[in-house]
matplotlib code that plots the C-alpha trace (Angstrom):
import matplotlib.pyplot as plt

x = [271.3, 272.2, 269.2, 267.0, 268.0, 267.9, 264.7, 263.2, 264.5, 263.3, 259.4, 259.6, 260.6, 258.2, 255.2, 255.7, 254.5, 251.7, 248.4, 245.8, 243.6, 240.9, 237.6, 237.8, 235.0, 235.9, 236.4, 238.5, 240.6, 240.4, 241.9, 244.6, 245.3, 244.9, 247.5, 250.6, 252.7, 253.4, 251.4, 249.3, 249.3, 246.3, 246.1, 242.5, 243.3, 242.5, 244.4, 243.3, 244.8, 248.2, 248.5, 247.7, 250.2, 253.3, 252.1, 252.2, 256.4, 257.0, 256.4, 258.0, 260.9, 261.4, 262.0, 263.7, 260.8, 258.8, 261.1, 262.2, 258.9, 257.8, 254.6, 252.3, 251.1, 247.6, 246.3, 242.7, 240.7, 237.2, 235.8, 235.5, 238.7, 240.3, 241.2, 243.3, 244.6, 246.5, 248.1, 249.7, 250.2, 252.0, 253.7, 254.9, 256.3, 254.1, 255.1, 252.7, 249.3, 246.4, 242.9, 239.1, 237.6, 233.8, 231.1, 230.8, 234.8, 233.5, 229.8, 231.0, 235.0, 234.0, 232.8, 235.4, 234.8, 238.1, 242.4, 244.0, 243.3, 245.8, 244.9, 247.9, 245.8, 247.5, 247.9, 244.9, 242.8, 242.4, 242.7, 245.6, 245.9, 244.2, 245.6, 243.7, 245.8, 249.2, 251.9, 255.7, 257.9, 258.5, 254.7, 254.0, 257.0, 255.1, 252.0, 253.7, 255.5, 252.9, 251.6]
y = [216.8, 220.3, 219.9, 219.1, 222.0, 224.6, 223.4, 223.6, 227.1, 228.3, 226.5, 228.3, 231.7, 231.8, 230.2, 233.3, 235.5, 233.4, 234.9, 234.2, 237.1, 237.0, 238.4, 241.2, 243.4, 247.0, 245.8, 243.3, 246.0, 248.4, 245.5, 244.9, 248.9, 248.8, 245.4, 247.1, 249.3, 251.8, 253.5, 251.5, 252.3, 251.0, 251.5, 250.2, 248.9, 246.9, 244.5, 246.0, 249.3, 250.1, 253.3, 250.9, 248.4, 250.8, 252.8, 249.1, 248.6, 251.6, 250.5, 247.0, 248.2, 250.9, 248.3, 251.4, 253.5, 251.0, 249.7, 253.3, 254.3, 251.3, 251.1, 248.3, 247.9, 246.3, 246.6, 246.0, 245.1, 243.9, 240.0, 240.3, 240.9, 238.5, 235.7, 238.4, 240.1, 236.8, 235.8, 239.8, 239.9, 236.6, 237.1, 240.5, 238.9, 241.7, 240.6, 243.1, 241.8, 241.6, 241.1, 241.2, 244.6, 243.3, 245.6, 247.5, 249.0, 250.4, 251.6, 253.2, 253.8, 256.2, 256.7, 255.1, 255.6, 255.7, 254.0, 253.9, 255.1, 255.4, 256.1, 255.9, 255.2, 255.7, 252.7, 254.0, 253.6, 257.1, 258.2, 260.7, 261.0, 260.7, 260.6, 259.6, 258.5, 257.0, 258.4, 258.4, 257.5, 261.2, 261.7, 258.8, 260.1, 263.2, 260.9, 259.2, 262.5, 264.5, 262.6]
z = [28.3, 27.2, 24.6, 27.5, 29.2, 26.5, 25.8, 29.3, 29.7, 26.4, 27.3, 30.9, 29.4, 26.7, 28.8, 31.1, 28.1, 27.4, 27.6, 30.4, 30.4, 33.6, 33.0, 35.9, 37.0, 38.9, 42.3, 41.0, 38.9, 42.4, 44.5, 41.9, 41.9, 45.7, 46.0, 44.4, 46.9, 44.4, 41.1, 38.9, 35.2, 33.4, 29.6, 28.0, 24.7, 21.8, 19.6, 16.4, 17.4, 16.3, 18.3, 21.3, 20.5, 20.0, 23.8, 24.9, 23.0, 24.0, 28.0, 26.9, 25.8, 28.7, 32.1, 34.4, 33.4, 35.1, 37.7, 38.4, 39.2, 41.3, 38.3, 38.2, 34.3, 33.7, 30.1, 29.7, 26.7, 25.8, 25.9, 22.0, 21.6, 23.6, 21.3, 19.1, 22.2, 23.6, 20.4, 20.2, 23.6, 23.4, 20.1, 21.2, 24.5, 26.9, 30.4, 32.3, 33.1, 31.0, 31.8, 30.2, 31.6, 32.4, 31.5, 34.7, 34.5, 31.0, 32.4, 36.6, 35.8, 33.1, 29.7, 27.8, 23.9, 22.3, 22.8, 23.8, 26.7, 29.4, 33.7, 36.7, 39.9, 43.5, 45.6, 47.7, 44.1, 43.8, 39.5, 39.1, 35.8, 32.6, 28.9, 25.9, 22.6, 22.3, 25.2, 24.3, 26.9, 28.0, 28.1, 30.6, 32.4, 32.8, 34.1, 37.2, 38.0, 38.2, 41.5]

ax = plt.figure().add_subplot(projection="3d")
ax.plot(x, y, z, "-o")
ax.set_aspect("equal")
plt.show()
């Protein structure tokens, strides 16, 4: 019976890392932004990146930065890289949300040539900041303080 349960528990808590990354256009991104009482922190990145995956540990491994400051995390990536982007975001046991930016996010948000790239929106969906590269804890601090 213990087996059962130590096996249930560890199939519930890793099956709430796995990977189901929506194809989301910009309204759907806005009403996501515009759902969450407090900031939204999107970071556009790519699994191929290795200055995007350590911004993304370094949020992992920082829960009170992101509980502190009420944040919202969305990472975003491209439909080509979405078979590469759930296996890391699953082996790396992300537990923000991750979706497939459509092609309008990357043609009306802005021209988005280089991550990662990393964008706190209000609740209200209005941009307050903008950072491109990999943010260290202190820098992303700096972000959501600003505002």
């Amino acid at each position: 019976m213990r087996l059962f349960a130590f096996i249930f528990i560890f199939m519930v808590s890793f099956s709430a890392f796995a990977a189901d990354m929506p194809s989301v256009n910009l309204d759907g991104l806005m009403k996501e932004v515009k759902s969450h009482d407090g900031k939204t922190m999107v970071i556009f990145w790519a699994p191929w990146c290795p200055w995007c995956l350590k911004e993304l540990k370094v949020i992992r491994d920082n829960p009170k930065f992101v509980s502190d400051n009420n944040l919202q995390i969305i990472g975003i990536t491209k439909l080509n890289d979405k078979g590469k982007a759930e296996n890391l975001v699953e082996h790396e046991k992300m537990p923000f949300r991750f979706i497939i930016g459509e092609k309008d996010i990357y043609d009306k948000l802005q021209r988005i040539d280089a991550v990662p790239l990393t964008i706190v929106y209000s609740n209200k969906g209005e941009q307050l900041d903008l950072e491109y590269g990999k943010q260290s804890i202190e820098d992303l601090n700096l972000m959501v303080e600003d505002y």
